[in-house]
C-alpha positions in Angstrom: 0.0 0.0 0.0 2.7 2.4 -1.3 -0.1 5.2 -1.9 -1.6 4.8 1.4 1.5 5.2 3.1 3.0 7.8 1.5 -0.1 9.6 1.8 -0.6 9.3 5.4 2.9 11.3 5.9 1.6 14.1 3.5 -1.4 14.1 5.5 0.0 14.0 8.6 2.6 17.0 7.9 -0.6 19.1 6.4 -2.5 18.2 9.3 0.0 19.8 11.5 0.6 23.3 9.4 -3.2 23.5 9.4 -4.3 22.6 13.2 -6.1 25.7 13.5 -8.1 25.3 10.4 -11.6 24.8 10.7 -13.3 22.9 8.3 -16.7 20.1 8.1 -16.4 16.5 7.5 -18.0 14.6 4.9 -19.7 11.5 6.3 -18.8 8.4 3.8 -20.4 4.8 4.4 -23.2 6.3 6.6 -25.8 5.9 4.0 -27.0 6.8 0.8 -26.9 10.0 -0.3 -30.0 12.2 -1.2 -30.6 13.1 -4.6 -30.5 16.9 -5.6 -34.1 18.2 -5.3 -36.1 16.1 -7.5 -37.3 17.5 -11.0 -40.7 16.8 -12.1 -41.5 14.1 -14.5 -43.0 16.3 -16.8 -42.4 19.9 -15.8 -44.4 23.2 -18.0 -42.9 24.1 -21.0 -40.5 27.1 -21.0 -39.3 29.3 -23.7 -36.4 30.1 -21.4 -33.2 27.9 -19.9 -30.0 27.2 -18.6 -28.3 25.0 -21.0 -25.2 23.3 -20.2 -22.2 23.3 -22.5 -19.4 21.9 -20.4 -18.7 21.0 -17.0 -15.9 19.3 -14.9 -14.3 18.4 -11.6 -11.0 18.1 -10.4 -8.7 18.3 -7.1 -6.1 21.1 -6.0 -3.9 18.6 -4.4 -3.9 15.0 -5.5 -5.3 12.1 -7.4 -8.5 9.9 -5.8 -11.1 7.7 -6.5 -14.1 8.7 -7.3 -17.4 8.2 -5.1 -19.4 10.9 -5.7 -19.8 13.5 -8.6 -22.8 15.9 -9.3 -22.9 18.9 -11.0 -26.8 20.2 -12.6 -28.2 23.6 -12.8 -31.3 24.1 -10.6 -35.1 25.7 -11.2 -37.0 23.9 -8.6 -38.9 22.3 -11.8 -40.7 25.7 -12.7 -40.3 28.2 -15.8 -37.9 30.8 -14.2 -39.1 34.2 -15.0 -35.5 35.2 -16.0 -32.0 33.2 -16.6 -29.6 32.9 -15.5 -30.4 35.3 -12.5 -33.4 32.4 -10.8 -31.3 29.5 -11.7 -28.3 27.6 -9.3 -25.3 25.6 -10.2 -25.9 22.6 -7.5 -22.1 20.7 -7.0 -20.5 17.8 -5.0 -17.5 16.0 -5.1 -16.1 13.1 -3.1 -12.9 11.0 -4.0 -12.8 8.6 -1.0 -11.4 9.3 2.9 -8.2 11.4 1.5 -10.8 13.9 0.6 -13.3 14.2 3.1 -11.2 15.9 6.1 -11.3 12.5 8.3 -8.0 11.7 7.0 -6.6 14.3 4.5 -8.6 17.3 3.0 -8.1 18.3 -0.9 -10.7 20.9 -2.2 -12.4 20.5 -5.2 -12.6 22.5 -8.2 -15.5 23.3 -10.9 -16.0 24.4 -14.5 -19.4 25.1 -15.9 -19.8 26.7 -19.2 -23.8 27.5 -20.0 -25.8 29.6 -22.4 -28.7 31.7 -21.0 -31.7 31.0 -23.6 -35.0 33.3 -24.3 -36.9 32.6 -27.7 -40.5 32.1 -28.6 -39.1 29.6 -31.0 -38.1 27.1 -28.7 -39.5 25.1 -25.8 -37.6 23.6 -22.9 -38.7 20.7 -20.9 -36.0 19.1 -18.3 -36.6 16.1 -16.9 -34.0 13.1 -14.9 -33.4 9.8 -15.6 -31.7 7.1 -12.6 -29.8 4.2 -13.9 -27.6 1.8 -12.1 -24.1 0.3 -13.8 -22.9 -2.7 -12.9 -19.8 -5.0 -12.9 -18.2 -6.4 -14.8 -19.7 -4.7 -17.9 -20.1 -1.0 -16.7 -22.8 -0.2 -19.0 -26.8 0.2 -19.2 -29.1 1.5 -21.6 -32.7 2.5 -21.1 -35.4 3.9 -23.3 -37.7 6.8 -22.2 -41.0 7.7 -23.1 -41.8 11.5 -21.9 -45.5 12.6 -22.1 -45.2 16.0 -23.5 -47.2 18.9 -22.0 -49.9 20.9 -23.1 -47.7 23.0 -26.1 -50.7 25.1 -26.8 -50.1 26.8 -30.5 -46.3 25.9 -30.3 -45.9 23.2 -32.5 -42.3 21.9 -33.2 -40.6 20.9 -36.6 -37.8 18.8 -34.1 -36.4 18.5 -31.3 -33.3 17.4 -29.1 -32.0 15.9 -25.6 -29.3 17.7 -24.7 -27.2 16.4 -21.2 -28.1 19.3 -18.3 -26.2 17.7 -15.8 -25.3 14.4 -13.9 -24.7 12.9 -10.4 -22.5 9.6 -10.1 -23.1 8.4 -6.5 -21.1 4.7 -5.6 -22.4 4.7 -1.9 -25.8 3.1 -2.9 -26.7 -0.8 -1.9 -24.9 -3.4 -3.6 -27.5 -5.7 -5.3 -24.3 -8.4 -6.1 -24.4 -11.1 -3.0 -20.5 -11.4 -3.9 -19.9 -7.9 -3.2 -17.4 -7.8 0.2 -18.4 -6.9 3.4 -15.3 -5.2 4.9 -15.6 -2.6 1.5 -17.6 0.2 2.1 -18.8 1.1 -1.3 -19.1 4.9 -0.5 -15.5 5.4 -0.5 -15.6 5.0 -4.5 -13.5 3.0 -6.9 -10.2 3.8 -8.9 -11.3 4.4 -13.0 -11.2 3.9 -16.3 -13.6 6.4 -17.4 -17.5 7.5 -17.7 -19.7 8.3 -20.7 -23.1 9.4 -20.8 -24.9 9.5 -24.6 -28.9 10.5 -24.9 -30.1 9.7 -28.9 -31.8 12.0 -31.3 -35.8 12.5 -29.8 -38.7 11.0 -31.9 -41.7 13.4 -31.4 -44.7 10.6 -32.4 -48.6 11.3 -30.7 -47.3 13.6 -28.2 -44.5 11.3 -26.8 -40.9 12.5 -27.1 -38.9 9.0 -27.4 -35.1 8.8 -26.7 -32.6 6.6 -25.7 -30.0 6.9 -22.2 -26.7 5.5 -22.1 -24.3 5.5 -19.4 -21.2 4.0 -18.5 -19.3 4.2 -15.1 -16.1 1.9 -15.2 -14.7 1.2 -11.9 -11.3 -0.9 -12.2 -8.6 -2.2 -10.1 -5.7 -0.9 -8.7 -3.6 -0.8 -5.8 -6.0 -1.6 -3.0 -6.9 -5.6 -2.4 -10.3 -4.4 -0.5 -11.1 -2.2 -2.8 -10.0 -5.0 -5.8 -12.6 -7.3 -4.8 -15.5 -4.8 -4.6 -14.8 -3.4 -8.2 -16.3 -6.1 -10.3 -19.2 -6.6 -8.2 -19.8 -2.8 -7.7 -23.0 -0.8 -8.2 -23.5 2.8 -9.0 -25.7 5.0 -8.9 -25.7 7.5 -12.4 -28.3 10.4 -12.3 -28.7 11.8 -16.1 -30.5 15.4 -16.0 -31.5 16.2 -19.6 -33.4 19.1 -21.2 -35.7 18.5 -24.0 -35.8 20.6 -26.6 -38.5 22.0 -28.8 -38.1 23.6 -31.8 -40.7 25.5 -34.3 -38.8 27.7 -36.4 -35.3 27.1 -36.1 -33.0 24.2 -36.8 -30.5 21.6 -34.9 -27.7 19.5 -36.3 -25.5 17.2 -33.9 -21.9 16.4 -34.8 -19.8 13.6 -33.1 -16.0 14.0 -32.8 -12.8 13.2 -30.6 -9.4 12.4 -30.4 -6.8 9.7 -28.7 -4.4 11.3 -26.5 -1.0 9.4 -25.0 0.8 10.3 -21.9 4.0 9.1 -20.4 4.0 6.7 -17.7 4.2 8.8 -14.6 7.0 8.9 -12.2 7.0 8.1 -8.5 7.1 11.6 -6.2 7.6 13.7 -9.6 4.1 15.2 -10.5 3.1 14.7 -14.4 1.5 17.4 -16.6 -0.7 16.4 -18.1 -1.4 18.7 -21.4 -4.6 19.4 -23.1 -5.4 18.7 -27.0 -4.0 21.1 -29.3 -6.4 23.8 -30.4 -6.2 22.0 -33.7 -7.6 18.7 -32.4 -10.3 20.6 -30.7 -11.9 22.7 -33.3 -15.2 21.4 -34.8 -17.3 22.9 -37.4 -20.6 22.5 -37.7 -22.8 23.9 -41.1 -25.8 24.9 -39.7 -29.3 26.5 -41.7 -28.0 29.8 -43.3 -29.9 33.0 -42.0 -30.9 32.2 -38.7 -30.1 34.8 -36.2 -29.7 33.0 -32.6 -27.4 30.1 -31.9 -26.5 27.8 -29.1 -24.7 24.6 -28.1 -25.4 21.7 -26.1 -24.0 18.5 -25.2 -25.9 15.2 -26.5 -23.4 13.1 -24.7 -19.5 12.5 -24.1 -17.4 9.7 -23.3 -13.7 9.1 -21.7 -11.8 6.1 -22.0 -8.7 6.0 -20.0 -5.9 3.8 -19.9 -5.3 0.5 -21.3 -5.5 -3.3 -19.9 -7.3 -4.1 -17.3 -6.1 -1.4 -14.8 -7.4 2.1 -14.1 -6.0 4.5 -11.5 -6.8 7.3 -9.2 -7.9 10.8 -11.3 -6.9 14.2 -10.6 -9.7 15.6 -13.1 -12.6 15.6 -15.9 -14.3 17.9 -18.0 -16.0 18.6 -21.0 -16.3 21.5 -22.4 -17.7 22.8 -25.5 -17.3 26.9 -26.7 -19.0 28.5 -29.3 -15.8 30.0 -31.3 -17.4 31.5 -33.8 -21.0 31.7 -35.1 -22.0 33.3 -38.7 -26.0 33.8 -39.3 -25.5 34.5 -42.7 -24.0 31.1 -43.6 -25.1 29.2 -40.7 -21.7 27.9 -39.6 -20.4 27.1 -36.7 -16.8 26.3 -34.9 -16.7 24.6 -31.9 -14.0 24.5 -28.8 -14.2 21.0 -27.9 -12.2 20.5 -24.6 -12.5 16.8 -23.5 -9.8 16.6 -20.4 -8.6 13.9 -18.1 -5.4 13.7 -15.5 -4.2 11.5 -13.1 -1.0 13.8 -12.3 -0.1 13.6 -9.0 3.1 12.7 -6.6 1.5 9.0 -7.0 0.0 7.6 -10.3 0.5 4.0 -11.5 -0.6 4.2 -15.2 0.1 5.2 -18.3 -2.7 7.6 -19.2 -4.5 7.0 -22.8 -7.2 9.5 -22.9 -9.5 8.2 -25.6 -12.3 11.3 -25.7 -15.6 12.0 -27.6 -18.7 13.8 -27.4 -21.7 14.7 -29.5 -21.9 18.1 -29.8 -25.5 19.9 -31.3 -25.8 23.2 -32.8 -29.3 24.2 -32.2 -30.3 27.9 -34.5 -33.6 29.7 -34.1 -35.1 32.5 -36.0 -34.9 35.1 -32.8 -34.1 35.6 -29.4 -31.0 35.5 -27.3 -28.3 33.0 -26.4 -25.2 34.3 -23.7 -22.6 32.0 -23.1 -21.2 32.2 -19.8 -18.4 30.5 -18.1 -17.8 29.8 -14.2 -15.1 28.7 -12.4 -13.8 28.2 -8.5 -13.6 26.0 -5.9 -15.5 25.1 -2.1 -14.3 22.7 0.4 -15.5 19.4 1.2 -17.4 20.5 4.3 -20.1 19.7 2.6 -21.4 17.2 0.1 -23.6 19.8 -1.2 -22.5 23.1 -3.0 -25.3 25.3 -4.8 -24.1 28.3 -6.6 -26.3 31.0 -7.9 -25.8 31.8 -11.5 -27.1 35.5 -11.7 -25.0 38.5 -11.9 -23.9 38.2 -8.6 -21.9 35.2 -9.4 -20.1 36.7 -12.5 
């Protein structure tokens, strides 16, 4: 347990310089974790919305599992009269005891990228979906059927499911009778990446038909306890999506990625890990000529890290997609397409392959207004809960 160990004596020397440093404790293995306030199943149609372009997590200090991720901009369900100013950002992050305060405490850090959306040619209806991955395969699918709402006059030429946020929660009860006992599940799993991917709507008798898939890949490492656990692991993946509706406007959804290859890490020497080259990252997307208003969403994105059967501790993850340019006239469109993963830390054991995509849609309507907006920052682990207003106050 050369991590552990090594580890403990950081901890222990930080522990000391910070004695008078007051800070909460996050409570891991006492029980599952609440859900962020629960959306509606159906909620009213809105011609105004948050929409999420990128987000992403990582850690000041060091590397760690990963037990609990959530990140999802909040409405309580309702049409806000005004966005971004009556929406929140609501974030947690847990990587295991090394995080938490009880042992060690590393902060957490946060992107979010967004656009705040007003037309009357569009209609916005969120909505969650829960799925469970399990081991050894990592991976579910599920179709959903969403009752649309009264539309009144509004009636849309096509529409798209666009990911609003997500919560990955590994503290939930393990179904697997093999699972171990002296492993509490809450403290998370080493990994070898996530992916979420929602398909193209079909709008048939007032149903809006789509498809969620998720992946969560927990893998082995250096802890035996935690070893055992991973291929019998459940988890816990909350998808928040946002329908939407479109009348007179347009929306075309464009997949792309790259592979990227990192040196094998050494021992005490912290890695940099570099991001794709601004070349690898541009996507264009031709859009409907002469449509005024554009904005970008996410339909999905997916990392796959390392290779064999190992995975390792991760320092960060984000996605995150920027509207570079935008001409009306022509309708086309370049993309930013940031898809980032580290494991750099004084302790890492693999060789990093960071094999990234996402889905990136384009959605142009006739009028209104789209503002991209960017946050950034950090909060302690006092708390497994973090809400973050996104109005001017936050800017």
């Amino acid at each position: 347990m050369k991590r552990l160990l090594l580890i403990a004596i950081i901890g222990v020397c930080f522990l000391v310089l910070c004695a008078c440093d007051k800070h909460g404790e996050v409570k891991v293995g006492s029980g599952e974790l609440a859900l962020s306030d629960p959306q509606p199943s159906v909620s009213p149609p809105c011609a105004r919305a948050v929409v999420t372009s990128g987000l992403g997590y990582g850690w000041e200090r060091l590397n760690h599992r990963l037990s609990l991720w959530r990140i999802t901009p909040e409405f309580g369900g309702l049409c806000p009269p005004k966005v971004p100013d009556d929406a929140s950002l609501g974030m947690a992050v847990v990587g295991g005891s090394f995080t938490t305060g009880t042992l060690f405490r590393d902060n957490p850090w946060f992107d979010y990228d967004y656009f705040s959306v007003d037309s009357p040619q569009v209609r916005f209806i969120p909505g969650r979906a829960v799925l469970y991955v399990t081991g050894p395969e990592f991976i579910t699918e599920e179709q959903l059927q969403i009752q649309l709402p009264d539309l009144g006059e509004f009636v849309p030429s096509t529409a798209v499911a666009l990911v609003q946020g997500m919560e990955i929660y590994t503290g939930v009860e393990q179904s697997d009778p093999e699972f171990p006992a002296d492993y509490d599940p809450a403290l998370g799993y080493t990994s070898k990446g996530l992916g979420i991917r929602l398909s193209r709507p079909e709008l048939t008798n007032g149903r809006a038909t789509f498809d969620v898939r998720v992946r969560c890949q927990a893998a082995v490492a250096d802890r035996d306890d935690m070893n055992a656990a991973v291929p019998h692991s459940t988890t816990r993946m909350v998808v928040d999506y946002l329908l939407v509706l479109i009348d007179q406007g347009a929306a075309i959804e464009q997949s792309h990625g790259y592979t990227l290859h990192y040196d094998k890490p050494k021992l005490l020497r912290e890695q940099q890990i570099d991001h794709a080259t601004a070349e690898q990252r541009r996507v264009e997307l031709q859009g409907t000529p002469g449509l005024q208003t554009a904005f970008i969403g996410l339909a999905g994105f997916n990392w796959k890290l390392f290779e064999g059967a190992r995975g390792d501790y991760l320092r960060a993850l984000s996605c995150r997609a920027r509207l570079a340019q935008y001409d009306p006239a022509s309708g086309l469109a370049v993309v930013d397409l940031d898809g980032y993963a580290s494991h750099a830390s004084i302790i890492a054991y693999e060789s990093m392959v960071n094999d990234f995509s996402a889905d990136v849609v384009l959605v142009q309507l006739a009028s209104g207004s789209a503002l991209p907006q960017s946050l950034s920052g950090s909060f302690e682990v006092g708390s497994t809960r973090f809400d973050l207003a996104l109005g001017p106050e936050s800017q």
